[in-house]
ZAMARGU-4260 file (C-alpha; in steps of 0.2 Angstrom, whole numbers, plus 5000, padded with zeros to 4 digits):
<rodrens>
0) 5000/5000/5000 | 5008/5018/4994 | 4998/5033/5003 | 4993/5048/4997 | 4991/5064/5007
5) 4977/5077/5002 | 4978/5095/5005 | 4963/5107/5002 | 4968/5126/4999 | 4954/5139/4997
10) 4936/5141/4998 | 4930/5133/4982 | 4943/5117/4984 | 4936/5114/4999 | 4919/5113/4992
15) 4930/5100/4979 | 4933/5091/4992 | 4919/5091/5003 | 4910/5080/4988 | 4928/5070/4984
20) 4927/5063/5003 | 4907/5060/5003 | 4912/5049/4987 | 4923/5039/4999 | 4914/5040/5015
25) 4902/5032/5001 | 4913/5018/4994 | 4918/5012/5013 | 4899/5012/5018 | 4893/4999/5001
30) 4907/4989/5003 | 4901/4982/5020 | 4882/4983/5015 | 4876/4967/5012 | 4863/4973/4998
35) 4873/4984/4992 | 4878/4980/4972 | 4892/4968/4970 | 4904/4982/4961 | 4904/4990/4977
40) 4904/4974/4989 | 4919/4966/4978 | 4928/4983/4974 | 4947/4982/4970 | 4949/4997/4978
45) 4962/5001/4995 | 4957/5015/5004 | 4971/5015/5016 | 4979/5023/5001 | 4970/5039/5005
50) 4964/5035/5024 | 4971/5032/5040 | 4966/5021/5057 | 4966/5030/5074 | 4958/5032/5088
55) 4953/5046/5098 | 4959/5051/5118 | 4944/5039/5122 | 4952/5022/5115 | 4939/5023/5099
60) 4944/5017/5083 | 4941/5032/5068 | 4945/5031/5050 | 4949/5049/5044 | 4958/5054/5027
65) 4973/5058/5027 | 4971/5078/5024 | 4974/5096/5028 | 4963/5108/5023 | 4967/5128/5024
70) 4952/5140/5022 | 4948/5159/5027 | 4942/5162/5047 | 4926/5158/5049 | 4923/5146/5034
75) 4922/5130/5042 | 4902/5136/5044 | 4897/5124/5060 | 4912/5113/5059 | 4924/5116/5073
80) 4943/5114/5065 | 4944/5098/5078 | 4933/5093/5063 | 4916/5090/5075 | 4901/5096/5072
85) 4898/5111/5084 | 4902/5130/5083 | 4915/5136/5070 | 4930/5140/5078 | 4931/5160/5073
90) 4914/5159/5085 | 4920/5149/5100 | 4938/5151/5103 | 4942/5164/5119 | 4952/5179/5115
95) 4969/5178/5122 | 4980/5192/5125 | 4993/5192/5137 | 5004/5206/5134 | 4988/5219/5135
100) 4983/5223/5152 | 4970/5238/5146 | 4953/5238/5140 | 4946/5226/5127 | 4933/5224/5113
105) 4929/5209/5109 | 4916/5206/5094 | 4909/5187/5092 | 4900/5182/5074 | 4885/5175/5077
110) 4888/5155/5078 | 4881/5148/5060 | 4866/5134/5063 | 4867/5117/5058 | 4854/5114/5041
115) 4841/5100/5040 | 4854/5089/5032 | 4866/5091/5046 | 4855/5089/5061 | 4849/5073/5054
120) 4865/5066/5051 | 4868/5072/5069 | 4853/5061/5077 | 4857/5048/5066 | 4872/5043/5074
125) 4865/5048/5092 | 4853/5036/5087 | 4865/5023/5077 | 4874/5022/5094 | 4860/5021/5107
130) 4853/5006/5096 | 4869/4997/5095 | 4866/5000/5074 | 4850/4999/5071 | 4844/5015/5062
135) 4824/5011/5062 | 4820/5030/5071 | 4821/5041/5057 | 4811/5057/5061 | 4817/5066/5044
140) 4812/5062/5026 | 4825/5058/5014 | 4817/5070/5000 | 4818/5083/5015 | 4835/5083/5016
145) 4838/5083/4997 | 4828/5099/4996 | 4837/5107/5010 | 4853/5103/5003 | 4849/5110/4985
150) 4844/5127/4995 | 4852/5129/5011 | 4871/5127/5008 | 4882/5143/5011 | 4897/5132/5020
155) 4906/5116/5012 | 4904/5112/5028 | 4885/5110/5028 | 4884/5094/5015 | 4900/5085/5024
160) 4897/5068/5033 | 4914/5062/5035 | 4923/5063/5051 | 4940/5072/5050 | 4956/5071/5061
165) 4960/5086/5073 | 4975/5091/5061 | 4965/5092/5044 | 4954/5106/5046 | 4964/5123/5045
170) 4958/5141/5047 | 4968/5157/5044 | 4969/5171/5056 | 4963/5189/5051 | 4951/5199/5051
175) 4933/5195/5038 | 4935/5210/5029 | 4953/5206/5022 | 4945/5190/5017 | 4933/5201/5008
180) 4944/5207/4995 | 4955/5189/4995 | 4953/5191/4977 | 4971/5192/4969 | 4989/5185/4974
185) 4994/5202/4981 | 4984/5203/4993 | 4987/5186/5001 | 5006/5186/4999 | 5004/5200/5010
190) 4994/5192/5023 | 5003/5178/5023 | 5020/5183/5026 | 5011/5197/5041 | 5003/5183/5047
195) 5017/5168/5048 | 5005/5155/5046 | 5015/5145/5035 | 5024/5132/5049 | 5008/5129/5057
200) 4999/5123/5038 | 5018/5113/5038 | 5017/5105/5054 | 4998/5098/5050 | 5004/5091/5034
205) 5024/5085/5043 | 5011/5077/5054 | 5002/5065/5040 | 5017/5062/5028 | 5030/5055/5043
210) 5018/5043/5046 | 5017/5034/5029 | 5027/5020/5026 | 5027/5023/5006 | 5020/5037/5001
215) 5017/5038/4985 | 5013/5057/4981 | 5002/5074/4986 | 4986/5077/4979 | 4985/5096/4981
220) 4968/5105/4975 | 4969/5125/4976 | 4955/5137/4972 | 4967/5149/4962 | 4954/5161/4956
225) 4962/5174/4971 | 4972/5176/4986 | 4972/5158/4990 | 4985/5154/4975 | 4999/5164/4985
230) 4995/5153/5001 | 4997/5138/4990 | 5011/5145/4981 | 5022/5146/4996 | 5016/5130/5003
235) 5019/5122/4986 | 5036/5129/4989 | 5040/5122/5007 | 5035/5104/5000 | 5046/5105/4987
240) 5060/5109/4996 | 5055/5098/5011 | 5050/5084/5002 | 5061/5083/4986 | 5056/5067/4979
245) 5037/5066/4983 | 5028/5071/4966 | 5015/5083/4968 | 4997/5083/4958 | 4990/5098/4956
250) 4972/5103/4953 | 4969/5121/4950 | 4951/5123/4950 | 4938/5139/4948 | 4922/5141/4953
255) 4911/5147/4936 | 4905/5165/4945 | 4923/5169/4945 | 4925/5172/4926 | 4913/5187/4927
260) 4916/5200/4916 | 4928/5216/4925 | 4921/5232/4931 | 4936/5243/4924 | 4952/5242/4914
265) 4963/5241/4931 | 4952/5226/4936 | 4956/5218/4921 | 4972/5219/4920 | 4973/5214/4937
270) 4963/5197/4934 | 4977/5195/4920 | 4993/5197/4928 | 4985/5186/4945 | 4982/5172/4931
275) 4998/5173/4927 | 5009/5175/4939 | 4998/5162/4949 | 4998/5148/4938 | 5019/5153/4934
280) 5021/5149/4952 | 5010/5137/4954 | 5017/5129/4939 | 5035/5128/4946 | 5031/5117/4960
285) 5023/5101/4955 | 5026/5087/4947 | 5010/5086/4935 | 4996/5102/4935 | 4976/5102/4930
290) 4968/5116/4926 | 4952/5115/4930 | 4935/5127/4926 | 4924/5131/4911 | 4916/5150/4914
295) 4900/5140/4912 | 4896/5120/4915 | 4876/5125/4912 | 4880/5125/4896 | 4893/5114/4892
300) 4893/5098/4885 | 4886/5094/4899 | 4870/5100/4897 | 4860/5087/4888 | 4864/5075/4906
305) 4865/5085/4921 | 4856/5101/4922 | 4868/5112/4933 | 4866/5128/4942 | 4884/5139/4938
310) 4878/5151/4954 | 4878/5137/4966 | 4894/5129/4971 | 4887/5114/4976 | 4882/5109/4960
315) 4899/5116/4951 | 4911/5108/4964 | 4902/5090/4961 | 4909/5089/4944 | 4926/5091/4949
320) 4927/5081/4963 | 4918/5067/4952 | 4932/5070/4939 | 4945/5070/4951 | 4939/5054/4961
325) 4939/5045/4944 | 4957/5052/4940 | 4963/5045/4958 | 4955/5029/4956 | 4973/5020/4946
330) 4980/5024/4964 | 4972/5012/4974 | 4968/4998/4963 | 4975/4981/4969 | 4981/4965/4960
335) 4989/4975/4950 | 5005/4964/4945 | 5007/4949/4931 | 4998/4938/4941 | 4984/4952/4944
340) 4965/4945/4942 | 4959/4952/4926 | 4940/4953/4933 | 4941/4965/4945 | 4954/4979/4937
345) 4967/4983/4926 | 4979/4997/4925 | 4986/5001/4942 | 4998/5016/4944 | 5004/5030/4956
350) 5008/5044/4954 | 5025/5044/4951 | 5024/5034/4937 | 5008/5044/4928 | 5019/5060/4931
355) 5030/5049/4920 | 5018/5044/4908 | 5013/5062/4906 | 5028/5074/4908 | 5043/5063/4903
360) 5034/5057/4886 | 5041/5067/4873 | 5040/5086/4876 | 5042/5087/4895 | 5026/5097/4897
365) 5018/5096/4914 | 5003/5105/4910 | 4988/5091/4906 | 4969/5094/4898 | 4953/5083/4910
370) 4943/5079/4899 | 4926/5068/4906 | 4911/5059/4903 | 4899/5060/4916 | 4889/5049/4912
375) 4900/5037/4904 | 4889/5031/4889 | 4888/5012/4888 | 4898/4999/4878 | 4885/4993/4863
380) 4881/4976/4854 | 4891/4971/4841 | 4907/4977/4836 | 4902/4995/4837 | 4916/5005/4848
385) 4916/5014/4866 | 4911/5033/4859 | 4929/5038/4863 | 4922/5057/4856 | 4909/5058/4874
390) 4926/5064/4884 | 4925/5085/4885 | 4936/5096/4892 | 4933/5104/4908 | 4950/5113/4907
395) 4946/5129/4901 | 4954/5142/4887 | 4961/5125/4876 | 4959/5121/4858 | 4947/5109/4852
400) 4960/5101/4841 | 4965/5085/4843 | 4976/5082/4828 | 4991/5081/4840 | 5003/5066/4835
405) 5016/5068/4850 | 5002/5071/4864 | 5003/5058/4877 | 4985/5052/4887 | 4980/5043/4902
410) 4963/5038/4903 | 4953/5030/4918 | 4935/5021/4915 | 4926/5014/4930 | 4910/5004/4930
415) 4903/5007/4912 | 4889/4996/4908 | 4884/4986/4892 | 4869/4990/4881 | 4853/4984/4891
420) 4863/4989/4909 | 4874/4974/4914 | 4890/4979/4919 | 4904/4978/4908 | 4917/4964/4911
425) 4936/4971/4912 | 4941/4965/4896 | 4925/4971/4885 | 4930/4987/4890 | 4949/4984/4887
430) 4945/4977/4869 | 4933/4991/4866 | 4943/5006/4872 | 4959/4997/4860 | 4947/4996/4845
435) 4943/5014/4847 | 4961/5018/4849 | 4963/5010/4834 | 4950/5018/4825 | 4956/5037/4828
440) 4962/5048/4815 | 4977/5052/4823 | 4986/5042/4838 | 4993/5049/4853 | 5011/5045/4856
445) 5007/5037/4869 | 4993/5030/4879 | 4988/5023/4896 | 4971/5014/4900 | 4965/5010/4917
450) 4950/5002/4921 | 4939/4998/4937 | 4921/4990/4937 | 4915/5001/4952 | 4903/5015/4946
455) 4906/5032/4955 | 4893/5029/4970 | 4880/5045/4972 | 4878/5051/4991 | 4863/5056/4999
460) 4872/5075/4999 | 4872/5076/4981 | 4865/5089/4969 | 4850/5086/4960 | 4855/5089/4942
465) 4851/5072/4933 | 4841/5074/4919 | 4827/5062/4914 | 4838/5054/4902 | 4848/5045/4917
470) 4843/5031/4923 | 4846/5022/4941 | 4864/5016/4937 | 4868/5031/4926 | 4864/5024/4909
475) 4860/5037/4895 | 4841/5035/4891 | 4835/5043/4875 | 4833/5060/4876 | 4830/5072/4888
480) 4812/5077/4890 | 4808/5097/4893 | 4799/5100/4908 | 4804/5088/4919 | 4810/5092/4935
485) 4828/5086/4937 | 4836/5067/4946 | 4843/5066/4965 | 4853/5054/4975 | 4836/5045/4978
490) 4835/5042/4958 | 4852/5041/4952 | 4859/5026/4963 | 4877/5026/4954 | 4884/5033/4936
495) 4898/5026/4926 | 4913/5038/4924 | 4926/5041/4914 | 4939/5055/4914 | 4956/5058/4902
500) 4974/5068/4907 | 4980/5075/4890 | 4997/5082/4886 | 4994/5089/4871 | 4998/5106/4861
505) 4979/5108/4865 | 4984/5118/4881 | 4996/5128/4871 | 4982/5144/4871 | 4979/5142/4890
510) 4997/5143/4895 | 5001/5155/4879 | 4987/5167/4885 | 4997/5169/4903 | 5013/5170/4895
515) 5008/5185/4885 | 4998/5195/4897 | 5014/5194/4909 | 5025/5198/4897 | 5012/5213/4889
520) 5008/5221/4905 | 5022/5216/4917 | 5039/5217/4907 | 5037/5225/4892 | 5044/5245/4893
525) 5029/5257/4901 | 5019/5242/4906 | 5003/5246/4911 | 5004/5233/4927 | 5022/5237/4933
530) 5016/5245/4950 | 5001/5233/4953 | 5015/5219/4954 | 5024/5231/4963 | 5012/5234/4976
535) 5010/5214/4976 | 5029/5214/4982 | 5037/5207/4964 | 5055/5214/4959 | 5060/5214/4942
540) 5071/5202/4943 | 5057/5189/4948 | 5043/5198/4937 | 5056/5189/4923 | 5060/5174/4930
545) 5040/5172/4929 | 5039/5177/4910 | 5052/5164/4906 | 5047/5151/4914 | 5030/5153/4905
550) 5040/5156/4888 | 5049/5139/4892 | 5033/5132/4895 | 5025/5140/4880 | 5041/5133/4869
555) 5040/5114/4873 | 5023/5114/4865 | 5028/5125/4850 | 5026/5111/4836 | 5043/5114/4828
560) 5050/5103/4841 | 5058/5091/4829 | 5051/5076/4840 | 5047/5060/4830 | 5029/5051/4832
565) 5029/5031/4838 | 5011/5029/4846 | 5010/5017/4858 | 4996/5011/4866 | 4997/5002/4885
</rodrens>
């Protein structure tokens, strides 16, 4: 077993997350459940990879993932950072001040209520535990609870139902109006380096990582739409150079209300140089990175399935997690040698050797498309191929292109049915996903398949979004039919995924975009951004470094690379 440690930076990766762990809390629960589907009974999946086992000061066994998670004061809503359900931390921790012996004001928020969904989740384990397990006295409505959660989220916090360690949950000091205007990497490199908070986010995660025996990588997901890319930056930075050899994934992601159009010129050059000088930094520090975040999922390819809400978080963040669960799911698959059973999986790797697989292929280039299904449509009779053209982007500001010869892929399918709802057996998909291959136009250089039976279970806290088109286990229906209201957690029991890493020249717009804005507005002669990046604590000297690294970056895809094309397909 090779463990991964999680870390969660910023408001709307914490809401990533929030789903990501409900997915597992999920997984853990079927797999004991007698009546639960075989997939999830019999999955080859080892959560050790991403949990570990304690017990609390009272001798009681726990379970808890194996992450830390930084947010702003105050955002844990009615989680206490001991990761208990109670009042938030910035409304019951006591004022403290020693060296102060005159008057003092003291102003208390007022503590956030828990919503519907969180009291009953609160009674049922009062309950769970009072009857030894059984949980006959339900006093709540599951369709209740759905309701409530499509319109009474404000907190990640407030769809959560997994238990966290005392070390995971993180909040930074300062005061709610600097968290206000939190909205560019200025502000919180700044904040940060008043603040000193670095050691403390560094000893939480010291805290996990010395206690793995093998660990195989950091999954790191950072809301980089503002300040919180600074604080990642710099912590990005201390892992580097404290853990040299760990490789590091990195998903960037956005919440859709962030691309909103600027109010005034000084705005938008502002949103451009944060882009860029966010993702150079964030670029430097880890081994692979995801951009993830369409300005709009409501009307995205994924429109004619799920019928999202861009305005609520809780719908937006789902789609991430999902993808992002079905990216992780190579790292914990078993029987994964020569003498591996072919029946329950195929295609095991860390995340060492997909760094590999992505940025050591060829042009050296770290920066990867996700492209999804979700739903994964279904294998069909005869000799007719896996629809290999279902997988869109959710990396935003890329090329639809795909005619890349020297672009290198890892692609991950888990619990895809057969026409008529059976579940697919390892090797149909294998042999359907090789015909595909096959098939295309033009081959990747190379290409990784790995591929699980177990669907992407859906939680009770889910978002309502299924169209009528989706059936119990995810299967694609027909067509959507107008008018109907849209399918919850109490519809949908499961859905097939699948979800694609891409090196390609297809990011070369994405990555040329920041290069160009950095160099137009922060290094050319009379640049118009030269004092905002001053004000943000940036010499000239480093205001360069950042323009080349983007120009280096922007180089290994340039297609006169002289590479040579040999696709390969594993």
């Amino acid at each position: 077993m090779r463990e991964v440690v999680t870390v969660q930076v910023g408001g709307y990766a914490n809401f990533v997350g929030s789903h990501f762990w409900n997915f597992q809390d999920e997984l853990l629960g079927l797999a004991d459940d007698p009546a639960a589907d075989a997939a999830f009974r019999t999955a080859p999946l080892d959560m050790d990879v991403l949990y570990r086992a304690g017990e609390t000061l009272q001798g009681l066994p726990t379970y808890c993932p194996r992450l830390v998670s930084v947010g702003s004061r105050g955002s844990l809503g009615s989680l206490s950072s001991s990761g208990v359900p109670g009042l938030s931390t910035a409304a019951s921790e006591q004022l403290n001040i020693t060296t102060w012996s005159g008057n003092v004001t003291r102003s208390v928020a007022k503590p956030h209520g828990r919503n519907l969904f969180l009291q009953s989740l609160a009674e049922d384990q009062i309950v769970s535990t009072s009857n030894g397990g059984n949980n006959s006295q339900k006093n709540v409505e599951d369709k209740d609870l759905v309701e409530c959660l499509e319109n009474d989220v404000n907190f990640w916090t407030d769809y959560t139902k997994v238990q966290y360690h005392p070390q995971s949950l993180y909040e930074m000091n300062g005061s709610w109006t600097d968290f206000e205007k939190f909205d560019n990497f200025g502000t919180a490199r700044e904040v940060v380096s008043e603040w000193s908070q670095m050691e403390e986010m560094n000893e939480r995660l010291r805290f996990f990582v010395e206690e793995c025996d093998h660990i195989q990588g950091i999954q790191f997901i950072v809301d980089d739409s503002g300040g919180f890319s600074s604080v990642a930056a710099q912590f990005l930075e201390t892992i580097a150079d404290d853990y040299t050899n760990t490789p590091v994934l990195l998903y960037c992601v956005r919440d859709p209300v962030t691309h909103g159009s600027a109010r005034n010129q000084r705005e938008t050059i502002t949103r451009s140089l944060h882009d860029a000088v966010s993702f150079s930094k964030l670029s430097s520090f880890c081994s692979l990175v995801v951009p993830i975040g369409l300005p709009t999922l409501s009307q995205s390819y994924l429109s004619p399935f799920l019928s999202i809400q861009d305005t609520k978080p809780f719908h937006s963040s789902a789609i991430s997690a999902a993808s992002i669960h079905t990216i992780t799911v190579p790292f914990r698959l078993q029987n994964a040698g020569p003498a591996s059973n072919l029946a329950h999986s195929s295609g095991n790797i860390d995340i060492r050797e997909l760094a590999h697989i992505i940025s050591d292929q060829g042009r050296q280039n770290k920066v990867t498309a996700l492209d999804v299904a979700m739903p994964a449509p279904s294998l069909k009779d005869g000799n007719d191929l896996w629809n290999i053209k279902s997988l869109h982007s959710l990396t935003p500001e890329i090329s639809d292109e795909e005619e890349d010869p020297y672009s290198v892929e890892s692609l991950v399918v888990h619990g895809v049915l057969r026409a008529g709802g059976q579940r697919a057996s390892i090797s149909q998909v294998k042999d359907s996903m090789c015909a595909a291959y096959e098939r295309r136009a033009t081959k990747p250089k190379f290409s990784h398949l790995s591929v699980s039976p177990c669907p992407l279970p859906i939680p009770l806290p889910f978002p309502s979004f299924f169209r009528s088109n989706i059936g119990r286990h995810g299967e694609i229906v027909g067509s959507h039919s107008e008018g109907t209201p849209p399918k919850g957690s109490l519809d949908v029991e499961s859905i097939p995924m699948a979800a694609r890493l891409r090196s390609s020249n297809a990011v070369l717009p994405f990555i040329e975009r920041r290069s160009l804005s950095l160099q137009k507005l922060g290094v050319a002669r009379g640049a118009l951004g030269t004092q905002i990046l001053r004000d943000w604590g940036f010499g000239k000297e480093e205001i360069e470094d950042l323009a080349e690294h983007l120009a280096r970056m922007v180089r290994t895809l340039s297609p006169d690379d002289g590479l040579t094309s040999d696709s390969d397909y594993d």
